[in-house]
C-alpha positions in Angstrom: 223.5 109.8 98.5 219.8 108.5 98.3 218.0 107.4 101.9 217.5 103.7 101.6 214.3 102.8 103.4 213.3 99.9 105.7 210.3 97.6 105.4 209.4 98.0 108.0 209.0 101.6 107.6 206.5 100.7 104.6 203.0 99.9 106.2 199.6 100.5 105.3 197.9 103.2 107.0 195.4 102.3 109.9 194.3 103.1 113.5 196.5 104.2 115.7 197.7 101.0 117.9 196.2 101.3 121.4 198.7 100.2 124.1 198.2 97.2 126.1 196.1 97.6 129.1 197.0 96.7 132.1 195.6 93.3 133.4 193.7 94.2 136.3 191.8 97.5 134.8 188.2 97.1 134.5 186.8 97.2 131.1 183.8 98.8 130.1 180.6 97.4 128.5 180.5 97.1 125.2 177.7 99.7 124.3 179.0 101.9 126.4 182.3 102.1 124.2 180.2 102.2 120.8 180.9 105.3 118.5 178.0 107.2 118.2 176.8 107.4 114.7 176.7 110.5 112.5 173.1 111.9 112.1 171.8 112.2 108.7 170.1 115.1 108.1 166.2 114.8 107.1 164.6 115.7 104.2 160.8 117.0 104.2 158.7 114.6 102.8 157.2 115.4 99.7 153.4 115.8 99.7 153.3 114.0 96.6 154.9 110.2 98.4 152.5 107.4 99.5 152.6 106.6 102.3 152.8 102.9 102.1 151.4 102.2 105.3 148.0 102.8 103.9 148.0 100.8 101.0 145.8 97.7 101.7 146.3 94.7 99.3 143.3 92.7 98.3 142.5 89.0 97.8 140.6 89.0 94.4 139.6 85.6 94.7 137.9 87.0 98.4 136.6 90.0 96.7 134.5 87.7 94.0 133.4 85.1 96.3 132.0 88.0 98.2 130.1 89.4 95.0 128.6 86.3 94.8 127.6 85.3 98.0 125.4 88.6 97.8 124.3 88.3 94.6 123.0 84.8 95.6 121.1 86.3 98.7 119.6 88.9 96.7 118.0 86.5 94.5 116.7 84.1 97.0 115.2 86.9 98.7 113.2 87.9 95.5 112.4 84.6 95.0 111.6 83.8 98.1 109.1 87.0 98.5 107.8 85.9 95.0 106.9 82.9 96.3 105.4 84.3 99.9 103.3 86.6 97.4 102.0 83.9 95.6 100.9 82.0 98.6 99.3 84.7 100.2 97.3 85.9 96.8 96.5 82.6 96.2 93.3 82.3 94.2 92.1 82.8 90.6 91.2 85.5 88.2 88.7 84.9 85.2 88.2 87.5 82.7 85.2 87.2 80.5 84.8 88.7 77.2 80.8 88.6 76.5 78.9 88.6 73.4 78.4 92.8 72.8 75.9 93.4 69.6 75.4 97.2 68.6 71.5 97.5 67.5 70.7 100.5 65.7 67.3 101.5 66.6 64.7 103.9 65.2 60.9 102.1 65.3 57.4 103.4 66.5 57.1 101.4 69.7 53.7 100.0 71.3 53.3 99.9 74.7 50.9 98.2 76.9 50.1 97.8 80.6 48.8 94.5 80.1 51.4 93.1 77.3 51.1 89.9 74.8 54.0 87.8 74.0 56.2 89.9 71.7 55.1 93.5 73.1 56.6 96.2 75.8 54.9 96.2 78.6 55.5 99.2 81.6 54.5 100.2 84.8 53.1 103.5 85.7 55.0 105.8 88.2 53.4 108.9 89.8 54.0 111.1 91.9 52.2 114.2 93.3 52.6 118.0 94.9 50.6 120.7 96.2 51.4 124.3 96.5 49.7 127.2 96.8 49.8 131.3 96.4 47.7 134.5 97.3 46.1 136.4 94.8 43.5 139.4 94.5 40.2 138.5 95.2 37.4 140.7 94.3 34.2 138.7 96.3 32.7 135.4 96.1 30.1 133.6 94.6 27.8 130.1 94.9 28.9 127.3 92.8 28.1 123.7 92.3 29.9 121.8 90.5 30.6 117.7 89.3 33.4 115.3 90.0 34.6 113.7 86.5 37.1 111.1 85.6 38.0 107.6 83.3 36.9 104.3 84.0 37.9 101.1 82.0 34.8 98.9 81.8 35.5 95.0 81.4 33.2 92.2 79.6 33.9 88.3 80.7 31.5 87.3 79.0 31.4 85.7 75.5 28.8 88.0 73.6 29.5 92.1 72.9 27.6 94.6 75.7 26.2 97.5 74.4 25.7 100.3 77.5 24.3 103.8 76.6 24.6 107.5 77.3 24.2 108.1 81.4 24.2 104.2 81.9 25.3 104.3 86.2 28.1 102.9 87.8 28.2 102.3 91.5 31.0 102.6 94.2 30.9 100.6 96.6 29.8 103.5 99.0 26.8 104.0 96.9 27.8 106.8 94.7 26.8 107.3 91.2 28.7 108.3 88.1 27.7 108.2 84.5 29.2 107.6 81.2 29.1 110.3 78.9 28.7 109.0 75.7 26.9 105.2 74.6 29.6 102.2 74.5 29.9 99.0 73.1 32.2 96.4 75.7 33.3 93.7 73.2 33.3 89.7 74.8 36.0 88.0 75.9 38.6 86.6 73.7 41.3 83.4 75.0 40.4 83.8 78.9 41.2 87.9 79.0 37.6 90.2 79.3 37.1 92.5 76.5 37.1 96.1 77.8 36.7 99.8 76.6 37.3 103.2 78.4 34.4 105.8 78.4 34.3 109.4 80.7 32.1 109.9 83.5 30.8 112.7 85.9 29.5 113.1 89.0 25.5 112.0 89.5 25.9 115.0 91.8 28.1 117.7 93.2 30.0 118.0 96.0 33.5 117.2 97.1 32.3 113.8 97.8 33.1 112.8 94.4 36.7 113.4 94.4 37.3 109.9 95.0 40.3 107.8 94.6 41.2 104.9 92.0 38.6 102.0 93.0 36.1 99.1 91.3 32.3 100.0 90.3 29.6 97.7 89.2 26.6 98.2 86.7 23.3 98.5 88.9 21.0 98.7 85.9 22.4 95.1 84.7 21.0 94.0 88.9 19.1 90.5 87.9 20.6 89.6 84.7 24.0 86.8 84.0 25.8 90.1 82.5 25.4 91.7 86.2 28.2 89.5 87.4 30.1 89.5 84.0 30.6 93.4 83.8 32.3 95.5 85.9 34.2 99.1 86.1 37.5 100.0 87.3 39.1 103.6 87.1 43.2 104.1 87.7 43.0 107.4 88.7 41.3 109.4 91.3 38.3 111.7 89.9 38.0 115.6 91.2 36.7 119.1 90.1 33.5 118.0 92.5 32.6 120.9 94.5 29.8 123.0 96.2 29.6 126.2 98.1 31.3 129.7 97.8 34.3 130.5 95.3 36.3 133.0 94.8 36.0 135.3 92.2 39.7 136.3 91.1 41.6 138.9 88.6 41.9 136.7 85.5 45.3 137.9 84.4 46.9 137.6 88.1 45.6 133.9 88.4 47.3 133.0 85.7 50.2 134.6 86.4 49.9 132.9 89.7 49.0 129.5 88.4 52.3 129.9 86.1 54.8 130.0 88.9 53.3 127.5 90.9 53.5 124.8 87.6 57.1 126.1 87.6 57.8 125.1 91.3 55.8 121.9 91.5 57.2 120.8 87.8 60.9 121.2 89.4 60.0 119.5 92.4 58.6 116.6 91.3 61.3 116.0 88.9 63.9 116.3 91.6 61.6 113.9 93.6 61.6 111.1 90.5 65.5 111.0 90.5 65.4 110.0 93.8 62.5 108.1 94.1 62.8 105.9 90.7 63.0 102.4 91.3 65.8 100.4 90.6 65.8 97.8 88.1 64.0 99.6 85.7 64.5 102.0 82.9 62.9 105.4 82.5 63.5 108.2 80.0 63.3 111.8 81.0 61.2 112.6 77.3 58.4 110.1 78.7 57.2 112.1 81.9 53.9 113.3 81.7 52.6 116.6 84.4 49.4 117.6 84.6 47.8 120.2 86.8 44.5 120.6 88.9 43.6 123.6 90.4 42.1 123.4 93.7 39.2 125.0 95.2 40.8 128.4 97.0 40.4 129.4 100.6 40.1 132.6 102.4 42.9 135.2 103.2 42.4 138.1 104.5 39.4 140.6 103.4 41.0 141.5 99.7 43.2 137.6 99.2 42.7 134.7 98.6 45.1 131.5 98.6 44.6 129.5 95.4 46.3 125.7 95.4 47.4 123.8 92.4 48.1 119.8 92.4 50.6 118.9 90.3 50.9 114.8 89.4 53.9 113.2 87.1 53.4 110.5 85.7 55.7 108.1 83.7 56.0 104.9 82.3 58.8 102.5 83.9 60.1 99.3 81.7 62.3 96.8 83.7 65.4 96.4 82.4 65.6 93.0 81.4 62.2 92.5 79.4 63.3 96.3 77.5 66.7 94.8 76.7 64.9 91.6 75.4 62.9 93.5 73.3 65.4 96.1 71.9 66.9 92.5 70.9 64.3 90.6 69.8 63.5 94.0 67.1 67.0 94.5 66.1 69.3 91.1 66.0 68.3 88.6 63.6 69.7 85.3 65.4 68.4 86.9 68.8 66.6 83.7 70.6 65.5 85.0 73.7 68.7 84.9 76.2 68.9 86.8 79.0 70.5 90.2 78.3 70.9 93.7 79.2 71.5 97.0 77.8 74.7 98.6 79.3 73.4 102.4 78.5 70.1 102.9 77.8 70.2 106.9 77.8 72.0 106.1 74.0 67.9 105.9 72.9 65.6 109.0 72.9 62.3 108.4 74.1 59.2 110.7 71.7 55.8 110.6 72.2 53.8 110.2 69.1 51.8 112.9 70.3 53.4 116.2 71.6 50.2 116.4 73.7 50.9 113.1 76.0 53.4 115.6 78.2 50.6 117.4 79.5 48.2 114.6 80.0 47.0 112.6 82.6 48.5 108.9 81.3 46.8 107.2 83.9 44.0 105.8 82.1 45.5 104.8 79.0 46.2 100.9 78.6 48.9 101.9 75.9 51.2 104.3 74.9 52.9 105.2 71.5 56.5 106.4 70.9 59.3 106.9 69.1 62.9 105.3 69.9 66.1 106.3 68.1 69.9 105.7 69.2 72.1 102.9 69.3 72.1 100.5 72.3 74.9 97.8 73.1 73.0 94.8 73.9 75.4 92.2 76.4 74.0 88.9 77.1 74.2 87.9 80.6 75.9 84.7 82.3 75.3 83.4 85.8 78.7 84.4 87.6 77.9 82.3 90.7 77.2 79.1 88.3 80.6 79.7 86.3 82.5 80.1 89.6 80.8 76.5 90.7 81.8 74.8 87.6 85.5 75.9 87.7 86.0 74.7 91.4 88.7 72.2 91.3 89.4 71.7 87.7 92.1 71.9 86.0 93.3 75.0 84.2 93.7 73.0 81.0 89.6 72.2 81.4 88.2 75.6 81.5 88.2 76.0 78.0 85.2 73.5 77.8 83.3 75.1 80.6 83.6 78.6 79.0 82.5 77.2 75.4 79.0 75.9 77.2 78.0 79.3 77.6 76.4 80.4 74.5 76.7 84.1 76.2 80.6 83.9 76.4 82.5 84.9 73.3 85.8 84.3 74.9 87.5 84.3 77.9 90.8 83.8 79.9 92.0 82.4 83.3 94.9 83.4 85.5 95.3 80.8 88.5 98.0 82.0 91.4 100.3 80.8 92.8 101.8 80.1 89.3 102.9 77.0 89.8 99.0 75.6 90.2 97.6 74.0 87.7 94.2 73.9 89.2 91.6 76.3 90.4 90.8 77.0 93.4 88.8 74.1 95.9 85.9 77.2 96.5 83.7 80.0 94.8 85.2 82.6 96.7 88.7 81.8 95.5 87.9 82.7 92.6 87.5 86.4 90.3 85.2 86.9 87.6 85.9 90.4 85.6 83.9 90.8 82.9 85.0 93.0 79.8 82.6 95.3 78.1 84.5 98.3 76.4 85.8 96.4 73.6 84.3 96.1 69.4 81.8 93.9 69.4 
């Protein structure tokens, strides 16, 4: 026969009941009677996790007011240091373009110490050495001998003076040279005295005669009107005037001698002229002129004697401005007689006529002849202080007209700081002229 079951033997599974405790037994805290938890085992983190910790989220909106905040600075500084600049560079810069004409040149030029309108004038430049050497001597002997030079004699008045051979001509300390050769002085023509050169010599010998460049005066005209019409002046000193014992010395070792000491002298007086040239005039190196004058030797020694050369350059000077103005005046057609200048002058090669003038004593010549050849760039000159006057103050929209009043001025532009000005400068020095010469005329 089956087992019937109860229902009450049919229940769900569960804890197992607890019996009832007692009513006066202490009961424990709660936590102490908590089941303790199962630990979970860990697992190594893999190298490959974030660790989200780290990870910091940005604003964007913060991020691009940031960018822009700093973009903003960064342009007022540069602004800002722009405008700084500006204020401390304050001022003005002019550039000037000026008018530049290329002049080919090749004429046989005319030179004069004393020049008419229209002609090259120069100025004589000369310098002088002395050296010396010894050289065999094989005994002396008495000599004599005359002083000798150029003078230039001058007529004021108004008929011709006719002076013949030996006619005197008196220093003013009495001594007497004589002309070799007969002359005729022609009269004076628009207020300048007619003149003539003519060589003298010595009346006697002696060293007494070297003298140096001075005025003479006609004694044999003493009581006549032409007395105090004519007159004598010599540019150069006269020598050779000697008198006593000289040396008599081996021709060939003289000369060789006399060679080396041209040599030196020539080299020194050239180095001399580079430093020594003036400024403001032009000079060419194929226009010097050396002679040589050999002076009376001394005694050295029983068997030598020391022989002494004088060496004098001479060469003609042309200032700057008058040479430009005529290098103009010959070669540009609408040329009117501004001031102007030639930037390089060494472009033009300077020939005597005559090969001869290199060796010769220049001095008393009233003119010279020469070649020129080249190409000079001929600039005509502005005043820069005068511009920088009449740009004080104006406006920059005004300088146009004050640059197109100078005739000298092809072009030219201005540059006015800070850049906001519109004016120039309230004084000279504020303001920067550059001027512009390496450009096609």
């Amino acid at each position: 026969m089956a087992q019937k079951w109860n229902l009450q033997d049919i229940r769900p599974a569960g804890p197992k009941p607890q019996p009832p405790r007692s009513v006066g037994t202490r009961q424990r805290p709660q936590q102490d009677i908590a089941p303790r938890q199962p630990e979970v085992p860990t697992q190594p983190a893999s190298e490959f996790d974030p660790d989200l910790s780290t990870i910091e989220i940005l604003d964007g909106n913060n991020v691009k007011r940031k960018r822009v905040i700093i973009s903003s600075v960064l342009v007022a500084l540069v602004v800002g240091s722009g405008i700084i600049v500006n204020l401390l560079l304050g001022g003005a810069t002019v550039t000037v373009f000026p008018k530049i004409k290329d002049v080919a040149v090749q004429a046989s030029v005319v030179a004069s110490t004393n020049p008419q309108v229209g002609e090259l004038g120069y100025e004589l430049l000369t310098l002088e050495a002395t050296g010396e050497k010894q050289v065999k001597a094989e005994g002396k002997e008495e000599v004599r001998e005359q002083a000798g030079g150029k003078i230039f004699v001058y007529n004021t008045g108004d008929a011709m003076q006719r002076l013949i051979k030996n006619t005197r001509f008196e220093t003013a300390d009495g001594l007497i040279f004589r002309i070799t050769e007969s002359i005729e002085v022609p009269p004076a023509k628009d207020g300048t005295p007619g003149s003539v050169s003519a060589d003298v010599f010595a009346d006697g010998a002696g060293e007494q005669y070297n003298i140096p460049a001075q005025r003479f005066t006609i004694p044999g005209l003493k009581g006549s009107d032409q007395y105090d019409r004519m007159y004598a002046e010599s540019t150069a000193g006269f020598t050779g005037g000697f008198e006593g014992e000289k040396y008599i010395l081996d021709d060939a070792e003289l000369a060789t001698a006399q060679q080396a000491l041209h040599v030196e002298l020539r080299n020194t007086l050239l180095s001399r002229l580079q430093n020594e040239r003036p400024a403001g005039f032009v000079f060419y190196d194929g226009a010097v002129a050396i002679s040589f004058e050999s002076l009376p030797a001394t005694e050295y020694g029983n068997s030598l004697a020391t022989i002494k050369e004088r060496a004098r350059l001479q060469v003609p000077l042309f200032k700057e401005d008058a040479f430009a103005g005529y290098i103009a005046d010959k070669g540009v057609p609408d040329y009117e007689g501004e001031p102007v200048r030639i930037i390089d002058p060494s472009t033009l090669t300077f020939t005597y006529d005559s090969a001869t003038t290199t060796i010769s004593d220049i001095a008393d010549r009233q003119t010279l002849e020469f070649m020129l050849k080249g190409t000079a760039r001929v600039v005509w000159q502005f005043d820069e202080e005068t511009l920088k006057n009449e740009l004080v103050g104006i406006r920059k929209n005004d300088a146009a007209a004050v640059f197109a009043s100078y005739p000298s001025i092809r072009s030219a532009q201005a540059e006015i700081r800070p850049f906001w000005a519109g004016s120039f400068p309230d004084a000279p020095k504020g303001i920067e002229v550059e001027e512009v010469l390496n450009v096609t005329p």
